[in-house]
C-alpha positions in Angstrom: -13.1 -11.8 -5.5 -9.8 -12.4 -6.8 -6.9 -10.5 -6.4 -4.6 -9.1 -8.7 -0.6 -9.8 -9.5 1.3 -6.6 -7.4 4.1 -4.6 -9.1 7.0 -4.3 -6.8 8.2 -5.3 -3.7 8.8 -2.3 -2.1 6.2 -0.7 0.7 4.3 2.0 -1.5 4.2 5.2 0.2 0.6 6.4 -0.8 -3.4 3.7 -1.2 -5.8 5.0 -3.2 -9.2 2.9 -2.7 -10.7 3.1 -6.2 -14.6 1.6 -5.2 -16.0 2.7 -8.8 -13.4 3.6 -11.1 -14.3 4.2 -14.3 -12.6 4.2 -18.4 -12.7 7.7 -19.5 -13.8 7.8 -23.8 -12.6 11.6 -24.0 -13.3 12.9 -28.0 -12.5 16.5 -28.9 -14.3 19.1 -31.6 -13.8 22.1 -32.8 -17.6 23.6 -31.8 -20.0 20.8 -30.2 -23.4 21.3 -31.5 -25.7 19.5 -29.3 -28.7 17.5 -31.5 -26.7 17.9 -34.9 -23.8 15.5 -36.1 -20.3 16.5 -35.0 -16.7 15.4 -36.6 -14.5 14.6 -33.9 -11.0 15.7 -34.3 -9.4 12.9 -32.2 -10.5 10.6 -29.1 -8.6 8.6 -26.7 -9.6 6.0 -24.2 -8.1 6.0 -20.8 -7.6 4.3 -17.3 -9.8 6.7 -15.0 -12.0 7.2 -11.9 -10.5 9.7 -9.3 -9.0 7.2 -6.9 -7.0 5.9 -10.4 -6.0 9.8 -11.9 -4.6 10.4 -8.0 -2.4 7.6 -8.4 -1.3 8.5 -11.9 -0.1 11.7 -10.9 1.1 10.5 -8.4 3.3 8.0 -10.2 4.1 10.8 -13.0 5.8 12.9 -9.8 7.9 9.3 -9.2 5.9 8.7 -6.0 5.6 4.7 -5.5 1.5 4.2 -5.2 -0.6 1.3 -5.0 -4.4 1.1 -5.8 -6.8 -1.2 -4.5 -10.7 -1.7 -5.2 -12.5 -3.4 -7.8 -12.2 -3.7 -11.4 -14.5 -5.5 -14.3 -12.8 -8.9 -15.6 -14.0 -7.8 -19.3 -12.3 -4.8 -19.5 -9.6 -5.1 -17.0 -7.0 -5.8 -19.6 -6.6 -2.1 -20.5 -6.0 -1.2 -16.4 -3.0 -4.4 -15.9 -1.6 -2.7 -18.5 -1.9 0.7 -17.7 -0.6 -0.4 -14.1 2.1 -1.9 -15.8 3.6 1.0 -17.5 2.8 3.7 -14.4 4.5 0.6 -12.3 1.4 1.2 -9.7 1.1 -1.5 -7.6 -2.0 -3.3 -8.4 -4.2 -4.6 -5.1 -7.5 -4.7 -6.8 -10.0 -7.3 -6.9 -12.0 -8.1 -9.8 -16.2 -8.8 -10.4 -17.9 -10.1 -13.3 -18.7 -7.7 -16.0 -17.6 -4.7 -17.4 -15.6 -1.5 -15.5 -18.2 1.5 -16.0 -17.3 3.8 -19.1 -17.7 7.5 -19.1 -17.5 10.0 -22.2 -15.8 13.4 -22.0 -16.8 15.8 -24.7 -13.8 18.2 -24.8 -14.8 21.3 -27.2 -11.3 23.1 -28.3 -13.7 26.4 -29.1 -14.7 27.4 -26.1 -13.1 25.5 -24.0 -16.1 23.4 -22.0 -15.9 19.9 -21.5 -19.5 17.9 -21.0 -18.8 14.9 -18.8 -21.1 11.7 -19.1 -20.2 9.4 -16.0 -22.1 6.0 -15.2 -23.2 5.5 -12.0 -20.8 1.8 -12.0 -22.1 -1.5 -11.0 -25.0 -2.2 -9.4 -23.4 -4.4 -6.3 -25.4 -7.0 -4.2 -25.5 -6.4 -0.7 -23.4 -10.0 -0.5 -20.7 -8.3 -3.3 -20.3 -5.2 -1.1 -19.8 -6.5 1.7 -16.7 -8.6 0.0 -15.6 -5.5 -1.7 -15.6 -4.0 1.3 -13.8 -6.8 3.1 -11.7 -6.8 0.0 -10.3 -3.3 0.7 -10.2 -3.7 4.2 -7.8 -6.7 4.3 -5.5 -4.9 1.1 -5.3 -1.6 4.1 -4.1 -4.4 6.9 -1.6 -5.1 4.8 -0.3 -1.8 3.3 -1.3 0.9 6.1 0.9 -0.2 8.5 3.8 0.5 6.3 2.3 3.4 4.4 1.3 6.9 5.7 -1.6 8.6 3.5 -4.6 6.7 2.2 -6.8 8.4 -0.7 -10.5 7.8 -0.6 -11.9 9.5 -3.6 -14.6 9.1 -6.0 -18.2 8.3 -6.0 -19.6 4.9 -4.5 -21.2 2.2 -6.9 -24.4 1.7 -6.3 -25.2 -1.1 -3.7 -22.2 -0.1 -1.5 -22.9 1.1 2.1 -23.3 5.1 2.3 -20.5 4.8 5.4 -18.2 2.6 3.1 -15.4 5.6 3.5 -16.6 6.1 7.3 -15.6 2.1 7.8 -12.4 2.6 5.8 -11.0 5.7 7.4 -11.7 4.7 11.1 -10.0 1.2 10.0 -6.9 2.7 8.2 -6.8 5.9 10.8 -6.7 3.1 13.9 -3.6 1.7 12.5 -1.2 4.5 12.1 -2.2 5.8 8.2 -3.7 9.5 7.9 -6.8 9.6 5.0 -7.4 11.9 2.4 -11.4 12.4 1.8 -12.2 13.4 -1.4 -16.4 12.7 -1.9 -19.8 14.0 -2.3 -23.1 13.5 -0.7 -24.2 11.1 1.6 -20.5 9.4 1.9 -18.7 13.0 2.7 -20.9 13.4 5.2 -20.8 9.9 6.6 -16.8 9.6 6.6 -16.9 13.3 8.3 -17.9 11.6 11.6 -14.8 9.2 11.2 -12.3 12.0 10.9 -10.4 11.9 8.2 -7.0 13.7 8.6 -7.7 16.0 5.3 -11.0 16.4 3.2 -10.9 18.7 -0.5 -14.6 19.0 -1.4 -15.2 21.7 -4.4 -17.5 24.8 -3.7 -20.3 23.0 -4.6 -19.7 20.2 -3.0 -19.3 21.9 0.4 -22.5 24.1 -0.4 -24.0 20.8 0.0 -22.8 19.5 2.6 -23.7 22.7 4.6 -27.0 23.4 2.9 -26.5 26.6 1.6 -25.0 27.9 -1.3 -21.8 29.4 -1.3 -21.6 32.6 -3.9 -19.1 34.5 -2.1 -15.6 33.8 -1.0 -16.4 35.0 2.2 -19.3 32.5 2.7 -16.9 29.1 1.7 -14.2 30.4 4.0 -16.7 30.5 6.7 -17.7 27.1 5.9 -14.7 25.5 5.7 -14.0 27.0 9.1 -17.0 25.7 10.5 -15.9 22.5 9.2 -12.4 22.4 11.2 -14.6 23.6 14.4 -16.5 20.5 14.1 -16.8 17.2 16.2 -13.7 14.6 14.3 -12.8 17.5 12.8 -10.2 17.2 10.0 -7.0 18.8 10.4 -7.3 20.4 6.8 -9.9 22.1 4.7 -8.8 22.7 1.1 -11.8 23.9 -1.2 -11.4 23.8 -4.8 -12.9 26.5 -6.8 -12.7 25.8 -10.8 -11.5 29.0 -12.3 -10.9 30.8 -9.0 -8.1 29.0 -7.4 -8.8 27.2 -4.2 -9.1 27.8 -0.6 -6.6 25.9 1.8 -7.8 26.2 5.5 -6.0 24.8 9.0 -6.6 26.3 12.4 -3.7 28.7 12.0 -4.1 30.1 8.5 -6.4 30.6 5.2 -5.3 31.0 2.4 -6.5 31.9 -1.1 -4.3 30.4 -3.9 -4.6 32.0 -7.0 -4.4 30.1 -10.7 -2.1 29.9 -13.2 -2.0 31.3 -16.2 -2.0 28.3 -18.2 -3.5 26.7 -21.9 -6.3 24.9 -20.9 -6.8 21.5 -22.7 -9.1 19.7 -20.7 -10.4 20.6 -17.7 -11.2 16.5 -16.4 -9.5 14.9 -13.5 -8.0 19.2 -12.5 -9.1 18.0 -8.6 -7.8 14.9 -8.8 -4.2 16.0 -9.7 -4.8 18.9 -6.8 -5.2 16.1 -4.1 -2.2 14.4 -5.9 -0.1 17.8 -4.9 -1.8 18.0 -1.9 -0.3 14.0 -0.4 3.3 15.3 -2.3 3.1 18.0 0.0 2.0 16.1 3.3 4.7 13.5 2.2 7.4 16.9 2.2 5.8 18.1 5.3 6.0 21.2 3.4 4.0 24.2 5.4 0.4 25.7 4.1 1.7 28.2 2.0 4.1 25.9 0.0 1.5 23.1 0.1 -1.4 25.9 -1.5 1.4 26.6 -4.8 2.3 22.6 -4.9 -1.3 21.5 -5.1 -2.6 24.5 -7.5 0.8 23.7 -9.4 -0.7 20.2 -9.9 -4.0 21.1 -10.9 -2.8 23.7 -13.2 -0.2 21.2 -15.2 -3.2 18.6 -15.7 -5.2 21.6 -17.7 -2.5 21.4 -20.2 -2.9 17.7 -20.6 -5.9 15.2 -21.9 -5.9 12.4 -19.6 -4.8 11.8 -16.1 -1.2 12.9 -17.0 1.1 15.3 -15.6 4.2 16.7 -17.6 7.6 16.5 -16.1 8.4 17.5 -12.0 10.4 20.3 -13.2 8.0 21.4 -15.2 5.2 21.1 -12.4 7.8 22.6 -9.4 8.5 25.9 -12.2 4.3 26.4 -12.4 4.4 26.4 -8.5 6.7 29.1 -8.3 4.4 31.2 -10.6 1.4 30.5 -7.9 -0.1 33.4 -6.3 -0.9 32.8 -2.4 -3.1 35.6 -0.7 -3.7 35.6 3.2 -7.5 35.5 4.2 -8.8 37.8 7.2 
């Protein structure tokens, strides 16, 4: 496994580790009718997987970010370049084949959008263990120097379910803090490893506590549960679609209400919300102002197809129009 040119010389302040990221096909109509032939008004093809939206917001907001991972050699053209333009520093290595593709069918009439993801490649247990290694030696490298580390996304099939475990006790032991945004097996895995701050959506976290979670009341007990736990993380924060999201220390909980914004696409919302979320551990900025940062990121990337965020100015004017309600 090769690794890639790097953009810039200066220490980047935020990793993401993007283990499966992905090219997101997104195509919009005006009223999908499933099992009949649909006109699509317009389509676009972009760089995507969650580790790879973080860092795009990220680098929208002006915040120097590198990524590292893996990336396909037959397809990697369109990520150099995307890289490129973002100036993201560019720490991936690179496998035969193809990066997975995933379709986003965005309908402008009532307002769903049907996601089709590939699972990614299927990895020998000989290529995981160098991707692994791969990502490892990038972190010795940039950890040191940088203070937050994003692990988010889905695993390819073949990696180890404790990938993110390894990872976070690696990066944690030399000075970074990690950001843990997973599913499944790996959330629970990296949970023993204590990552600094996890964002799991409602569903997720039903999940990982095997129950389901219809009432506010029951995820706020959850996600307290969660920082009562052994390696407990520092922060909770709970994503809940159209309700807002829950952000959760041991001082405070707090219910941050949405904006009232035109959705366009509701892909990569949580991924821009973690991007708020390591703008507002890099401020040091306080619960409260971290809860209308965060939602204020998620909320811009509904106006947008594509991991994209409009302007700072725009985003800090949304996060003054956040509601942020106390939780008893």
């Amino acid at each position: 496994m090769t690794e890639s040119d790097v953009l810039g010389s200066a220490s980047p302040r935020v990793v993401t580790v993007a283990l499966n990221p992905a090219l997101d096909h997104t195509i919009e109509f005006a009223g999908l009718q499933l099992g009949s032939v649909n006109r699509a008004l317009r389509m676009q093809v972009d760089v995507g997987g969650k580790a790879i939206n973080v860092a795009s917001c990220l680098a929208d907001f002006g915040v120097h970010v590198a990524v590292t991972g893996q990336l396909g050699r037959d397809n990697a053209a369109l990520f150099e370049e995307w890289f490129q333009r973002k100036r993201i520093a560019n720490h991936c290595g690179y496998l035969d084949g193809l990066t997975r593709v995933n379709t986003k069918l965005v309908d402008t009439v009532s307002g769903d959008t049907t996601d089709l993801n590939m699972p990614g490649p299927e990895l020998t247990p000989d290529a995981a263990g160098d991707l692994l290694e791969h990502v490892l030696r990038s972190l010795d490298r940039l950890s040191e120097r940088t203070p937050w580390v994003v692990l988010s996304g889905s695993l390819p099939p073949g990696m180890p379910v404790d990938a993110y475990a390894v990872i976070t006790r690696r990066v944690q032991a030399a000075g970074a803090a990690v950001l843990l945004d997973t599913s499944g097996a790996p959330l629970r895995a990296a949970l023993t490893a204590g990552p600094r701050l996890i964002k799991p959506n409602r569903h997720e976290l039903a999940e990982l506590v095997g129950e389901p979670l219809e009432t506010l009341e029951a995820t706020v007990a959850a996600g307290r549960a969660l920082l009562r736990g052994e390696h407990a993380p520092e922060t909770v924060v709970v994503s809940l679609g159209a309700d807002g999201a829950l952000f959760l220390n041991g001082e405070q909980a707090l219910h941050a209400l949405p904006a009232p914004v035109t959705v366009r696409s509701t892909v990569g919302a949580g991924d821009a919300m973690v991007a708020g979320l390591i703008v507002a551990r890099l401020d040091n900025l306080p619960l409260r102002a971290t809860a209308r940062l965060a939602t204020a990121f998620s909320a811009a990337k509904l106006t947008r197809l594509g991991p994209y965020l409009p302007p700072p100015e725009q985003v800090r004017a949304i996060a003054g129009q956040i509601s942020v309600l106390p939780i008893d």
